[in-house]
C-alpha positions in Angstrom: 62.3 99.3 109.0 62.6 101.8 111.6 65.7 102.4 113.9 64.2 101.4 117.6 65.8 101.5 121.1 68.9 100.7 123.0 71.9 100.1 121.5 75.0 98.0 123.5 78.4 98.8 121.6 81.2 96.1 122.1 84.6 98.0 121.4 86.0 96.6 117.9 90.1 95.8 119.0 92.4 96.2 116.7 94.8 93.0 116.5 98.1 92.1 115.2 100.4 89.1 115.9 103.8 89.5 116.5 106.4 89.3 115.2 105.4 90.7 111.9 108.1 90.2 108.8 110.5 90.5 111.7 109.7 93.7 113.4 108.5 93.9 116.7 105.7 96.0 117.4 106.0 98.4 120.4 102.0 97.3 121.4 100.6 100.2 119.7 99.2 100.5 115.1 101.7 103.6 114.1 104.0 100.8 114.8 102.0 98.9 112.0 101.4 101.5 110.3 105.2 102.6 109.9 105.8 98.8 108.9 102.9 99.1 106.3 104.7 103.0 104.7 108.1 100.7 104.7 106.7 97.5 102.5 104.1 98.6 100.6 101.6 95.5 100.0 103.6 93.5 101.7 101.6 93.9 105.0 98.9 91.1 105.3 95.2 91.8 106.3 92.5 89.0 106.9 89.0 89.6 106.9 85.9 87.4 107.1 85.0 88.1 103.4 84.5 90.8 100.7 82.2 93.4 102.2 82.1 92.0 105.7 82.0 94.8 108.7 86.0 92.8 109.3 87.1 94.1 105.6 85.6 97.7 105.9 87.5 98.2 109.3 90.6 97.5 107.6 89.9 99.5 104.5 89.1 102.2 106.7 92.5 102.3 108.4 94.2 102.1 104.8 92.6 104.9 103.9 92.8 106.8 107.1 96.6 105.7 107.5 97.0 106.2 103.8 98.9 102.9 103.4 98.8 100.0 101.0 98.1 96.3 102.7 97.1 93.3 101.3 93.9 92.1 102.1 93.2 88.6 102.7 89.5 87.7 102.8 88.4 84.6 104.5 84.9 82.7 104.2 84.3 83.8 107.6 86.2 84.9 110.8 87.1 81.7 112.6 89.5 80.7 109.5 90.7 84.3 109.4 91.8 84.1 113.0 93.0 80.6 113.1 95.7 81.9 110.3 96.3 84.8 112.4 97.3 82.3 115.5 99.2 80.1 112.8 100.9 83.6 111.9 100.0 83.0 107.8 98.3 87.0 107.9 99.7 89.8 109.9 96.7 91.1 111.4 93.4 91.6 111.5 90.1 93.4 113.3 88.5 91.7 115.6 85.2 92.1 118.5 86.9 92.0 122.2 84.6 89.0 123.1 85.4 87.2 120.5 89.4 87.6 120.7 90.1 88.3 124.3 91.2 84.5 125.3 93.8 84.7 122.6 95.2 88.3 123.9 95.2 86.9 127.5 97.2 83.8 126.0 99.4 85.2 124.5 98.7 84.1 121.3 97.9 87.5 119.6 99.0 90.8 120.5 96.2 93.9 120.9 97.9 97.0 119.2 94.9 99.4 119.6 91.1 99.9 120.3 88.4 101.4 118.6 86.5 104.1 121.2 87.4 104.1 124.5 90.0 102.3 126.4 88.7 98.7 127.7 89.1 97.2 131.5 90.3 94.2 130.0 92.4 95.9 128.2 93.4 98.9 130.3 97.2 98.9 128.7 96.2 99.0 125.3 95.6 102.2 123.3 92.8 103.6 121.7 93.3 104.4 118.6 93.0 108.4 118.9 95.3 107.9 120.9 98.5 107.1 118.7 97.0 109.5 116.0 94.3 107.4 113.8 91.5 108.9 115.4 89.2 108.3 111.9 89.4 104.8 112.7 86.1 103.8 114.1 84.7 100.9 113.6 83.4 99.6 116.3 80.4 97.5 115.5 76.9 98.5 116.7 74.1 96.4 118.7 70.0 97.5 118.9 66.5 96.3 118.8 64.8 97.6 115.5 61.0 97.0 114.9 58.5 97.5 111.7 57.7 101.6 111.0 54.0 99.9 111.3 54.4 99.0 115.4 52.2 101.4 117.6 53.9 104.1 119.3 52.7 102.8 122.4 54.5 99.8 122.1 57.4 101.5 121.0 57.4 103.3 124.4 57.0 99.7 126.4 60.1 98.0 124.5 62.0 101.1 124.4 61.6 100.7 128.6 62.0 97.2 129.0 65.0 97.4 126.8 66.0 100.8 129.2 65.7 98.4 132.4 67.1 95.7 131.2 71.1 97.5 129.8 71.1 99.1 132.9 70.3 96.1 135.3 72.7 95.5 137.5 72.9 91.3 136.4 73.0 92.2 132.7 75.1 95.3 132.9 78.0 93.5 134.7 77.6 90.3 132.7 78.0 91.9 129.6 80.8 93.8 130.9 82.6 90.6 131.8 82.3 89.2 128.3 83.9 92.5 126.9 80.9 94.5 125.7 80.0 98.2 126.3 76.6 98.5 127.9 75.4 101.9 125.9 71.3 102.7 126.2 70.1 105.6 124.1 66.8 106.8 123.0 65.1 106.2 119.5 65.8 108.8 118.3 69.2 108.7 119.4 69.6 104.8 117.7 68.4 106.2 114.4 70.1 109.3 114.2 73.5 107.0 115.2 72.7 104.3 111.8 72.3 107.0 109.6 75.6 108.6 110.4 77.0 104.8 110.1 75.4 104.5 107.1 76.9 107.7 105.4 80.2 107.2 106.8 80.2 103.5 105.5 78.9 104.2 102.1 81.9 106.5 101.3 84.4 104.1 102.5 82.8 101.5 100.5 82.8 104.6 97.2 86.3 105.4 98.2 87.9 102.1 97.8 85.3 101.0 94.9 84.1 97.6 96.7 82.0 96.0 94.5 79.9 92.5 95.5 81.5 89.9 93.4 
């Protein structure tokens, strides 16, 4: 397959319930982190399985934060989030759109954000900004096509896609729903999964994930 078109990027938040073993987070992760370098395993992470993007984005804080945590893997994320609510795991990663109800209610506490910082979010940090700038994991959206598809076509999809990010209806509305409207060339989309894909295969070396 090749890489085609215009990405949209939905900022990846970084979530943690509180209190955790008793400590109460300042709402930012060195907090977490500082937890995680004072109980070593003790810290619980849930994920939406072995492998899933959920598990890579914590193993690449461990690594990054060079802490020990326990991971927790789920058989998907709504069970892995439902035990975050019922405060059974300590935290997890999660897509703004599909956590953002929980952080308005209360119910989980946003302790940094992957990228830049969010309008719905405008108080929480990102996490370059409390020192764990290598954590990045903010998951990637794009229209791909077969290498086989004309370059003509190409062009027409790669415009319809242009016009429709950066429609005014479509850019607010996804916007709203906690997404980043992105738009980027080909070229741009390709070059941007083959740096994923490098970055992610060393993570995934690094911490010797192996499907079971």
């Amino acid at each position: 397959m090749t890489l085609r078109s215009k990405p949209v990027l939905p900022e990846r938040g970084f979530l943690g319930r509180e209190p955790v073993a008793g400590h109460q987070f300042r709402l930012d992760a060195q907090d977490l982190v500082a937890l995680a370098k004072a109980k070593p395993g003790e810290i619980t992470f849930a994920s939406a399985g072995l492998g899933t993007a959920i598990h890579l984005a914590g193993e690449q804080f461990r690594q990054v934060a060079q802490i020990e945590i326990n991971h927790i893997p789920y058989r998907g994320g709504g069970p892995s989030v439902i035990d975050l609510l019922a405060g059974k795991v300590n935290f997890t990663f999660s897509t703004i759109p599909a956590i953002l109800e929980h952080i308005r209610g209360g119910r989980v506490r946003a302790l940094g954000i992957t990228g830049v910082r969010h309008t719905h979010l405008p108080d929480v940090p990102t996490m370059a900004e409390v020192g764990l700038a290598g954590v990045d994991s903010a998951p990637l959206f794009g229209m791909v096509a077969p290498a086989a598809v004309p370059p003509a076509i190409i062009a027409r999809l790669t415009e319809a896609a242009a016009g429709a990010v950066k429609s005014d209806a479509l850019n607010a509305r996804l916007i709203e729903i906690g997404y980043l409207p992105v738009g980027s060339s080909p070229a741009e989309f390709r070059a941007r999964i083959e740096a994923e894909i490098d970055k992610w295969t060393r993570i995934i070396q690094t911490a010797n994930i192996k499907p079971t």
